[in-house]
C-alpha positions in Angstrom: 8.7 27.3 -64.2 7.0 25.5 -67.3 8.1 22.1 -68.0 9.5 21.5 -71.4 7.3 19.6 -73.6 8.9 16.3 -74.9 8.2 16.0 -78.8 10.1 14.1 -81.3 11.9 16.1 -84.1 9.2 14.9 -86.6 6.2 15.6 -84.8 6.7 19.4 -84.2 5.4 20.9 -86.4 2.3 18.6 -85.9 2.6 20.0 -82.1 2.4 23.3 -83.8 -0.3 23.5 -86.0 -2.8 21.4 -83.0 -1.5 24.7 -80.6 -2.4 27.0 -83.5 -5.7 25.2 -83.8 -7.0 24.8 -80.5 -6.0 28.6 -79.7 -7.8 29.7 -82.6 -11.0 28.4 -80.2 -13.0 26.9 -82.6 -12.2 29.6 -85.4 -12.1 27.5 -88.9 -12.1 28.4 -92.4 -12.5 26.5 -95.9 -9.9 24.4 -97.2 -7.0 25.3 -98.3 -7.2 28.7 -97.0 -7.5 27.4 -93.6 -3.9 25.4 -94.3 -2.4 28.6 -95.5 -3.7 30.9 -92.2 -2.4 28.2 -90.1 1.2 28.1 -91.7 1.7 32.0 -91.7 0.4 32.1 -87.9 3.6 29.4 -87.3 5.9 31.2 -89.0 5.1 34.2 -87.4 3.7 33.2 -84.0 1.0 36.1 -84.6 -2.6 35.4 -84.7 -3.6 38.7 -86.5 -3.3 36.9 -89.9 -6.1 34.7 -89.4 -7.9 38.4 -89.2 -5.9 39.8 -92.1 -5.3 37.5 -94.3 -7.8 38.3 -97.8 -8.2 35.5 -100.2 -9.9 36.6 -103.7 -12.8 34.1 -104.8 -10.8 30.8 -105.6 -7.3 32.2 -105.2 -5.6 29.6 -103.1 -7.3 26.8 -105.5 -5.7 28.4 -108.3 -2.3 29.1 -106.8 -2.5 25.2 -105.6 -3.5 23.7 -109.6 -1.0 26.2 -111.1 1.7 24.6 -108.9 1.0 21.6 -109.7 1.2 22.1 -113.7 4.7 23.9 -113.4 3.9 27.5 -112.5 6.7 30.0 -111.8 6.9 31.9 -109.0 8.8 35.8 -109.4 9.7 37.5 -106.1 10.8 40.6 -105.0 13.9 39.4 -102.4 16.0 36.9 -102.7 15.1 36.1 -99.1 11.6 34.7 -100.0 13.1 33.0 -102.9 15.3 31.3 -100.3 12.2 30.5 -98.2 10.2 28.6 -101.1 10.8 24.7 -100.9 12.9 23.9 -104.5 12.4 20.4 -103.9 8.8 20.5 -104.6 8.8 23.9 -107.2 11.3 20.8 -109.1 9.2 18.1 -108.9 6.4 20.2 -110.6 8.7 21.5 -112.9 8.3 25.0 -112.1 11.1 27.8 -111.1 11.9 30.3 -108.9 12.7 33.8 -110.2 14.3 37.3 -108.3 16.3 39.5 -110.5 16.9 41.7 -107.2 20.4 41.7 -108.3 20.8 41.6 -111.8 22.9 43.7 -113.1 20.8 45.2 -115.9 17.9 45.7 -113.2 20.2 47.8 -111.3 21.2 50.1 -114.2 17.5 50.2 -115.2 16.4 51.6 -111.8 18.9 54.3 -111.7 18.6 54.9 -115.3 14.6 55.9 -114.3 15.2 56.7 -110.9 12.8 54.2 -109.8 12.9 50.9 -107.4 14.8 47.7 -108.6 11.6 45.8 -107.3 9.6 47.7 -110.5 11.9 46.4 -112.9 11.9 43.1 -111.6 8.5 43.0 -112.0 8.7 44.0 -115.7 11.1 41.4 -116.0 8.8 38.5 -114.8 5.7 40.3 -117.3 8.4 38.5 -120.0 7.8 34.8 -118.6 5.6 32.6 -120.8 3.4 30.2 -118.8 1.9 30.4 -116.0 3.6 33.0 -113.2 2.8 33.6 -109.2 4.1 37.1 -108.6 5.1 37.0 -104.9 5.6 40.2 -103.3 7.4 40.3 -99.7 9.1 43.8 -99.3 8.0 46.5 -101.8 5.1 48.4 -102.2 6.5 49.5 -105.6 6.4 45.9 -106.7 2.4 45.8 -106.3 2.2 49.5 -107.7 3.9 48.7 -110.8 2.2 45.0 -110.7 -0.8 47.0 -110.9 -0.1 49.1 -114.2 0.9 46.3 -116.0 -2.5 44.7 -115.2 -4.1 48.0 -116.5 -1.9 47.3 -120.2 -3.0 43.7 -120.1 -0.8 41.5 -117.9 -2.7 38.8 -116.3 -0.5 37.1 -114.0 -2.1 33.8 -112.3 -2.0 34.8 -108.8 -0.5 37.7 -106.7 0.4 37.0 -103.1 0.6 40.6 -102.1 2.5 40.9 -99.0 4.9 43.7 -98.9 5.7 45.1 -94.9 6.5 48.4 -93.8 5.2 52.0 -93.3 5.2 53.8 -96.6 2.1 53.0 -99.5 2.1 49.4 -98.2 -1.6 49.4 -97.5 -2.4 51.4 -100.6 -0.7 49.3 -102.9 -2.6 45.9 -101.6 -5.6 48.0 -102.0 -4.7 48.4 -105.3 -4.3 44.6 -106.2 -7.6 43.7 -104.4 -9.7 46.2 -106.6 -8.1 44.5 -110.0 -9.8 41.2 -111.5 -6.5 39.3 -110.6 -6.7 36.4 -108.2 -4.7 37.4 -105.6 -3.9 36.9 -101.1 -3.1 39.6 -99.4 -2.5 40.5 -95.6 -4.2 43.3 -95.1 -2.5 46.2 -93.5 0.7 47.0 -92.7 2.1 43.1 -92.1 3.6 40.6 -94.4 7.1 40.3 -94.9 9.2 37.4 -97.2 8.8 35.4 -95.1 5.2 35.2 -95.3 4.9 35.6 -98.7 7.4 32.2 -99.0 5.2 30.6 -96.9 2.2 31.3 -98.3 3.6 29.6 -101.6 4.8 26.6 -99.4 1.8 26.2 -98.1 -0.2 25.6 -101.4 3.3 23.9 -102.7 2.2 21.5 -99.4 -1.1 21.6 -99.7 -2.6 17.6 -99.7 -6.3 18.2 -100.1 
């Protein structure tokens, strides 16, 4: 039998991240992307997203700045809206948005007969500033993302990371062939609780 390690409460995570590292064997990337691979790999415990995880030219710098001035952050689930650390969106003095289960996004999707995760997103196209659309569950979300962009949305960063079976990879594909900044897991991973801690981990970020 393994013996337990011994770590104080406040250095785990430490413990963590030096495992992650040192089993990535020798494997680095450029900061920050390197601090966000290494937080989804925790989250997860699965080293396929140092593999699949696709960063646009300068996306994680501009996700990290736009923090930092007060950006909002729109999601599709109120579970990655849960995930995101308040504390620091506040002391930037951005917000957190999911209108999963407002009332007239529910009459709006069966009105059309499409997903409340579309309508959502057409609700977050209505937020001035700057606005992180992060995506955790559905496919429709990037899809509709997508035609707004092609009417002139131009959204500061998408973290595209819907999970699942059904138009999951074809919708990130259609996110990374638009001129939007934008990380994506490639494939059929992701979930909200990657895309929450993909915006902790710029929301974290200390370079």
């Amino acid at each position: 039998m393994n013996k337990l390690q011994i770590v104080k409460p406040e250095d785990i995570e430490k413990r963590s991240m030096e495992i992650i590292t040192s089993e990535l064997n020798g494997r680095t990337w450029p900061e920050p992307q390197f601090s966000i691979i290494k937080r989804c790999i925790h989250t997860s415990a699965d080293f396929e997203y140092a593999d699949n995880l696709c960063f646009s030219k300068g996306a994680a710098e501009i996700g990290i700045k736009a923090l930092r001035n007060g950006a909002s952050i729109v999601t599709d689930t109120e579970m990655a809206a849960a995930g995101i650390n308040k504390k620091k969106m506040e002391e930037y003095g951005g917000k957190i948005y999911c209108f999963m289960r407002d009332a007239d996004v529910a009459e709006e999707s069966v009105k059309r007969g499409c997903t409340r995760a579309t309508v959502c997103m057409e609700k977050g196209a209505d937020i001035r500033g700057e606005v992180i659309f992060a995506v955790g569950n559905a496919p429709t979300a990037l899809v509709r993302l997508y035609e707004l962009i092609q009417i002139g949305l131009k959204p500061t960063l998408i973290i595209g990371a819907p999970v699942g079976f059904v138009n999951v990879v074809e919708a990130k594909e259609l996110i990374m062939e638009t001129n939007i900044p934008y990380i994506v897991p490639k494939g059929r991973k992701g979930g909200s609780n990657i895309a929450a801690t993909i915006c902790n981990a710029m929301l974290y970020y200390k370079g």
